[in-house]
N, C-alpha and C positions, 0 to 999 in steps of 0.2 A: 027719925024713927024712934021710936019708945025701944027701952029698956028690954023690954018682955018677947020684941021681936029679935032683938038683937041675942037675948036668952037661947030662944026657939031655933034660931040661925046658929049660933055655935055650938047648941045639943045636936042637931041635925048631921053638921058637918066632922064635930065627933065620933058620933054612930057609924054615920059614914065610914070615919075614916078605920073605925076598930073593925068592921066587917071587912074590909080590904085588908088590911094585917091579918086577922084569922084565917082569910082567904091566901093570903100571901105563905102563912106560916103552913099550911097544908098540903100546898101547891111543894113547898121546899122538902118536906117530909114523906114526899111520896105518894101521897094517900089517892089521889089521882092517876096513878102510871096504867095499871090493870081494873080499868071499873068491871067489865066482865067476868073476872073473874069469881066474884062474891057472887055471883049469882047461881053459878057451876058448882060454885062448893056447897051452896045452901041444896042444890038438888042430890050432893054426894051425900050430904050427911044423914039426908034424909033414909034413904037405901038400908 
């Protein structure tokens, strides 16, 4: 395999793996517990 696939393969696999970490670090932080709730509060403030 040439060079530029081999590029293309561990950019990929980077991206990859930094979307699972972000994902990971959000998952740890909460931000997932209550999704319904953002949606109740957007209709309270409205009021």
């Amino acid at each position: 395999m040439s060079s530029v696939t081999w590029f293309l393969l561990l950019g990929g696999l980077l991206m990859a793996l930094g979307g699972w970490v972000a994902f990971l670090l959000a998952l740890r932080s909460g931000q997932f517990k209550d999704i319904e709730a953002v949606k109740h509060q957007m209709f309270e403030e409205g009021r």
